[in-house]
N, C-alpha and C positions, 0 to 999 in steps of 0.2 A: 504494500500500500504506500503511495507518495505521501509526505509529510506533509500537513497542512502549512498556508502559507501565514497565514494570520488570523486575528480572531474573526474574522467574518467568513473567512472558509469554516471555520472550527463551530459559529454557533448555526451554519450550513447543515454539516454532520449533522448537529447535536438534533435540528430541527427535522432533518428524513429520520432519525429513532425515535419522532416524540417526546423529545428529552427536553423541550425549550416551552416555558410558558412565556407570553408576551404579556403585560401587566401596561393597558394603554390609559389605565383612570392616571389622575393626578397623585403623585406618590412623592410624600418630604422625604429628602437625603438626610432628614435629621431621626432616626431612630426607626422611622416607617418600614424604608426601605430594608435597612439592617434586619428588621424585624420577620418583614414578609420572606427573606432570604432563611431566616436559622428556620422558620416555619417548615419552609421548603426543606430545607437540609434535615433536618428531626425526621418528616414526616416522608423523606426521601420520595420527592416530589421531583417534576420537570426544575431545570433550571429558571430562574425569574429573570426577564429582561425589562426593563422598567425606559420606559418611552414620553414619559409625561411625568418629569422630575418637577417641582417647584422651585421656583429659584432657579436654575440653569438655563442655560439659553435654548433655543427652539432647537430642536434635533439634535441634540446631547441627550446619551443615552447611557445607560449604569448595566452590568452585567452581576448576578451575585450566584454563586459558589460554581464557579467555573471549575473548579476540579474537586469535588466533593463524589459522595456514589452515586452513582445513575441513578433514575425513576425505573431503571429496565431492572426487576429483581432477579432475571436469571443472568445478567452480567452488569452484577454493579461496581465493575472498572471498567466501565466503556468511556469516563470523561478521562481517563488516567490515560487509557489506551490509544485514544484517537489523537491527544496531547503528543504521544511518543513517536506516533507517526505507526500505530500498529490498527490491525481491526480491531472494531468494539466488542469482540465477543470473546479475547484472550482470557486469559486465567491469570490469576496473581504470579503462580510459578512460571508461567511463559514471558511476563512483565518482568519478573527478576533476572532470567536468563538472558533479555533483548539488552538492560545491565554490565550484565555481566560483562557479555563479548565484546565491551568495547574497549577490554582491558589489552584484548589479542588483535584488534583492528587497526591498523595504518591511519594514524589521527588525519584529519581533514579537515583544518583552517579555517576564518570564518573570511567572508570575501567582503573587500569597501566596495561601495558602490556608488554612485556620485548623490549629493541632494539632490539633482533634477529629477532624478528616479522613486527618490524616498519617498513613501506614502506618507509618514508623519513632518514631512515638511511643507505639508501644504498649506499650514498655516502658521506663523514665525511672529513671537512677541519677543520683544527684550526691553531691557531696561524697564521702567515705571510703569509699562504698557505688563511687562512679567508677572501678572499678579494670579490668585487662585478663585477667584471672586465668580465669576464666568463659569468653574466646574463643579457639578455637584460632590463638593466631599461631604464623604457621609460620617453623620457619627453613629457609632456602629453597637456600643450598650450603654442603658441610659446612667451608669457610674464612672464611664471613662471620666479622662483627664480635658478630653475634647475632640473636636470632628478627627479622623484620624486619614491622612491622604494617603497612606502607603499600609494594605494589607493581603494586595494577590499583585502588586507589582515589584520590579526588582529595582536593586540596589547598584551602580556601576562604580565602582571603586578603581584605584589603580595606586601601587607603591610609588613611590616619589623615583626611585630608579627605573620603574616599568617595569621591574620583571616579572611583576604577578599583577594580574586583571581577574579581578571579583565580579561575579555577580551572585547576591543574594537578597534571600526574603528578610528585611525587620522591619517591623513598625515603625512609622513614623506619623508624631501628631503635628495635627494643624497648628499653629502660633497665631498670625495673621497671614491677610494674603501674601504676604512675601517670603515670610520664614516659617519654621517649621524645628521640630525637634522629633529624637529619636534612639533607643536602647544602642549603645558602643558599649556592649560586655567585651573585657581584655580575652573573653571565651571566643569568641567570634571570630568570624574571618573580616569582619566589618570593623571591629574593634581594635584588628589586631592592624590592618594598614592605618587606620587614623591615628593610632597610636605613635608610627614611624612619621605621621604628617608632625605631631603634635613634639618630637624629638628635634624636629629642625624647625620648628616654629613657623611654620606655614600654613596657612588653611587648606583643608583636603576638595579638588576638585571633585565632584559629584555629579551622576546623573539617576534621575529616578523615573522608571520607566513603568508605562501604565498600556498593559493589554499586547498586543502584536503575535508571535509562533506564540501557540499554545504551550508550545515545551518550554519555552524561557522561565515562566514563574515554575514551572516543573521543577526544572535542571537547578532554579536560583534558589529552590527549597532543601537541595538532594546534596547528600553529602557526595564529592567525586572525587577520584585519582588525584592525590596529592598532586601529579607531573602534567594535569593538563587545566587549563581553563574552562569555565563553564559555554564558550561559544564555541569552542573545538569540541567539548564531547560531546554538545547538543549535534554538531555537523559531524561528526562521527559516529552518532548514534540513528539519524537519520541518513546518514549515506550520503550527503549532499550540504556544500559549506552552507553556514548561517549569513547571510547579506546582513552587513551591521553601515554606518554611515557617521559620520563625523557629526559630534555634537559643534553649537553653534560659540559656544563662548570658552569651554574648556577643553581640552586636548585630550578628549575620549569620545570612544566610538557604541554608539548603541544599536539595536535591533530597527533595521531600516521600515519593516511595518509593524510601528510600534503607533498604538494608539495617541498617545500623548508622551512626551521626554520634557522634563524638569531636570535645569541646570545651574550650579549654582557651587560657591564653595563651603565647608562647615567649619567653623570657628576651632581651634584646638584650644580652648576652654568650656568648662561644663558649668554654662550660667545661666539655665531654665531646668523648670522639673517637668519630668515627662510622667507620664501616667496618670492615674493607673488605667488597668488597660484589660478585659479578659480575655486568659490566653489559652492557648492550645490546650494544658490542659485539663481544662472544666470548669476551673473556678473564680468567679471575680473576686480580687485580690485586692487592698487597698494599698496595694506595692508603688513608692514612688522612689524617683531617682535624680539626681543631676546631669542632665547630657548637653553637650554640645548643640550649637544655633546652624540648620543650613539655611542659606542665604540664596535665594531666587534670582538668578538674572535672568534666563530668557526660559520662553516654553514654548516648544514648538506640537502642531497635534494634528490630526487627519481633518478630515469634512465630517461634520455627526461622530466625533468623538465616545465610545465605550469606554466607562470607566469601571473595571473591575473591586468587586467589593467581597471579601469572606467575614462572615458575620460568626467569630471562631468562638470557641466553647467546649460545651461536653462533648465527646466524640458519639459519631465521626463526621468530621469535615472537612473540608480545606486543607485547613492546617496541620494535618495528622498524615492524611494519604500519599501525597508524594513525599515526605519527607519518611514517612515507613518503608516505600518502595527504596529510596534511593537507601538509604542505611542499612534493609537487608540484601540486597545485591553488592555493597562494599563488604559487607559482611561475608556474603558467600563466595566472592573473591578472592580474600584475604585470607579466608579457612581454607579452599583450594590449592592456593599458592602455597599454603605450608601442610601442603600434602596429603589434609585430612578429606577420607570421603562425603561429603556434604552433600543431600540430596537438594536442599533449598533450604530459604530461612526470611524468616516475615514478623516485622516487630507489628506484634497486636497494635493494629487501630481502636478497638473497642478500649482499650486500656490507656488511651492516651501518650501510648509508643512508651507505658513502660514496662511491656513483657517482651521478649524477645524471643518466637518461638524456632531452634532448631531440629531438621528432623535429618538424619544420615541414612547412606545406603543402608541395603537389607546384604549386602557382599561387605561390610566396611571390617566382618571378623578374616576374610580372606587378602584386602588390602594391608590388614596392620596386624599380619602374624606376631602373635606372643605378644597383644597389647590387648590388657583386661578392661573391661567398661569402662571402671574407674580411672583408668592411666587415659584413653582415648576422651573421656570426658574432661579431665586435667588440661589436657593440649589445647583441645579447644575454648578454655577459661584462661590460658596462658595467653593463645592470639588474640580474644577481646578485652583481656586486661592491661595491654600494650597494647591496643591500637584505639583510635580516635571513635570511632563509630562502636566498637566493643563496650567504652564506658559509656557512650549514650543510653546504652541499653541494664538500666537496674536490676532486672532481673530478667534471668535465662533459662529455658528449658531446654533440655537436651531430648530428642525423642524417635523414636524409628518412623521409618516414614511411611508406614500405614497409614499414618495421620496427614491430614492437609492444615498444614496452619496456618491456614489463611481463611476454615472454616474454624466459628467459634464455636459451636455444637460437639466438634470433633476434638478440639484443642482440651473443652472443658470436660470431656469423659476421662483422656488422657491423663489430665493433670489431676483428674479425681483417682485415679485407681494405678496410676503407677508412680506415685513422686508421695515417696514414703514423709510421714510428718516432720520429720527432723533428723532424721539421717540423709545420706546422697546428696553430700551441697558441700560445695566450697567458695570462700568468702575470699573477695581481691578489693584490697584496699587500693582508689584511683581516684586523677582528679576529675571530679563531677563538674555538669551545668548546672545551675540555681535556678534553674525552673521546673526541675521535677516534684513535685510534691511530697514523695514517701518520704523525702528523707527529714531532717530536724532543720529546723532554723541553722543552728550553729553548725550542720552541715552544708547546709545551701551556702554560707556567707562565706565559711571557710576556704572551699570548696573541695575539700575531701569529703570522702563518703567509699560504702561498698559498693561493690555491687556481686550478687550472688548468682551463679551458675549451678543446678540440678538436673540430675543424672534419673532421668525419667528411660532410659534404656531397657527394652526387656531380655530376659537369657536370651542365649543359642536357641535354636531348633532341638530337642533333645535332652536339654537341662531345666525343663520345667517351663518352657516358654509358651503362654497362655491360646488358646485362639478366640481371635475375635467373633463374637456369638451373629453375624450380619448374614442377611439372604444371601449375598456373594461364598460364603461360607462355611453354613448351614446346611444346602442343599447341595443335589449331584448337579452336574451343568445339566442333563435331558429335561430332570424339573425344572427348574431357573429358566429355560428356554421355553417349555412349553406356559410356565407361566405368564413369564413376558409377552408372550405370543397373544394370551387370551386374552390379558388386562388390556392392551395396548387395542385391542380391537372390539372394546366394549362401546357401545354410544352412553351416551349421558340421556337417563330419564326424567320425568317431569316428577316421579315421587316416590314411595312404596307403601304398596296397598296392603 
């Protein structure tokens, strides 16, 4: 399947599955919108497209949970999938694997192309003309800190040397129309160049980018190869460079059909409080902070402008899904690489990304001669306790891959009847992020913390290893078959008499 080129091809798609509701009454960008979107998200509805904002100008229009689960319940990663440039009807494990490969793929560059060409240069503010007044930003619960302009668009960062180009997901809140604030954890990758802005005393150039390739908020959510940038493995991953295009006032390049580009530099002092704000995940916080001022000089945006909005919360939404996807496929790379047999691995969405669930071959006793459960569960609590994406994940199951863990029905039989109460766990002390909730205060601030890995493994074949009581299992295949055969060719009646 060819990658989609921008969001209007992508709400194309979404609109041949019936995936898109058009919402044409008058709808406020103040709580309204936010609202009718988590509605949507909860009740795992079509996507909302809101056409009739108040306050914004005539044909400016808002999009909300563009990558949250489908309204389709028998593939609810069809917004994740048609994003990555795959069909809508893959499977979480096929999502992880298209990941994967892009570890063993010939990277592929992302291409400039001129502004005559760019679709978000067709309309060019700068200077005092730069303001945010004109766009519906939404405020998104009614305890934030204020309207919030940045929460499905990305972040375009660059080192003061150039050698590393960012793009990521963080909030950022509204100030007034020109400025803005926004989270610089020294955890982040956002944090972490402003910090090298802020050593040589310079303001950091910035671009904040709203809407365009479906995969950009993807990729800017998803942890990726330390060795490449997020515009090389989105065009590595679709097969085809990413077209990015010169911002107009700073010396960075963005997504050439990108709904709207906001440019501007951020202060390397932290003299506004940002938040609070409710995050990924689940609960509103009264959490506030000092961060740095970005500073608005120019904005350039299409004709009828989409403005993407994730109204984030209890899972699942937005803010959970591709960021699950991307961390279990670094995940199953990095167990791969150090040799361990790994069937797939998928950090629970229902959990707020803090279960991590792994399942290994049903061969993995023939790959790792003379290596006992316990030793083979050790290995792979060693690679996520030294790596990046491993401590993301608080807690780990280990499990044969009978199981699909990316079904919760299945995960939760698993975790009930093989992951003994207090035995089969070993604990790795690592540095944590401060926004998971399990852990204590004086965890989170520290920022150490554990994280635990269990050994949900069942015996060999032959040493007491259970079978699963399922139709698949139960019966001889002639049954299984001839029952399929009957069920599948019953009609449906009007009652019983």
């Amino acid at each position: 399947m060819a990658p989609l080129k921008d969001l209007r091809e992508y709400l194309r798609a979404l609109e041949s599955l019936g995936d898109i509701q058009v919402v044409d009454r008058p709808v406020s960008p103040v709580l309204e919108a936010a609202a009718i979107t988590r509605w949507s998200t909860e009740q795992r509805g079509p996507a909302p497209i809101f056409v009739n904002l108040d306050g914004a100008e005539r044909g400016f229009r808002m999009l909300g949970a563009a990558g949250a689960l489908s309204s389709n319940a028998d593939h609810p990663l069809a917004r994740v999938a048609l994003s990555l440039g795959l069909p809508y009807d893959v499977t979480a494990r096929q999502l992880v694997e298209h990941l994967v490969k892009v570890h063993g793929e010939t990277a592929i560059p992302p291409k400039l192309v001129s502004a005559d060409t760019a679709a978000c240069k067709q309309n060019i503010l700068r200077g005092i003309d730069a303001t945010l007044d004109r766009f519906p930003i939404p405020l998104v619960h009614e305890d934030d800190g204020g309207p919030y302009v940045n929460t499905w668009g990305i972040i375009v960062a660059q080192t003061p040397d150039r050698r590393w180009t960012n793009w990521s997901i963080s909030r950022i809140m509204l100030l007034d129309n020109r400025r803005m604030t926004g989270l610089f954890l020294p955890q982040q990758h956002i944090g972490m160049i402003w910090a090298e802005w802020e050593k040589i005393g310079k303001p950091m150039p910035f671009a904040v980018v709203q809407g365009g390739n479906p995969g950009v908020p993807m990729i800017g959510g998803m942890p990726i190869p330390a060795e490449m940038d997020e515009a090389t493995f989105l065009g590595t991953l679709c097969g085809e460079p990413v077209e990015l295009v010169k911002c107009e006032t700073v010396d960075l390049d963005v997504p050439a059909a990108a709904e709207v580009v906001i440019e501007g530099h951020v202060s390397i002092t932290r003299d506004v409080i940002e938040g609070p704000y409710a995050e990924f995940h689940g609960y509103a916080l009264p959490e506030t902070s000092p961060e740095p001022v970005y500073t608005i000089e120019a904005i350039t945006y299409r004709d009828n402008p989409i403005w993407p909005v994730s109204a984030t919360g209890r899972p699942p939404d937005d803010s959970q899904i591709g960021p699950a996807l991307g961390v279990s496929a670094e995940l199953v790379a990095l167990l791969r690489n150090a040799g361990l047999p790994i069937s797939t691995a998928w950090l629970l969405v229902d959990t707020a990304c803090h279960w991590m669930i792994i399942t290994v071959t049903q061969d993995w006793r023939d790959k790792l001669p003379h290596t006992s459960i316990a030793e083979f569960v050790h290995q792979i609590g060693l690679v996520m306790s030294t790596s990046r994406v491993g401590q993301m994940c608080p807690v780990t199951y280990v499990l044969d891959d009978d199981i699909d863990p990316s079904n919760t029905s299945d995960v939760l039989w698993a975790l009930g009847t093989r992951i003994h109460p207090h035995r089969r766990q070993e604990v790795w002390p690592v540095t944590i992020l401060p926004w998971y909730q399990c852990y204590s205060d004086e965890e989170r601030h520290s920022g150490r913390g554990p994280i635990v890995v269990h050994d949900g493994l069942l015996p060999a074949e032959g040493d007491g290893r259970p079978r699963p009581a399922t139709f698949a299992t139960l019966y001889p295949p002639e049954i299984r078959e001839r029952v399929v055969a009957a069920q599948t060719s019953l009609k449906p009646v009007g009652g019983v008499r």
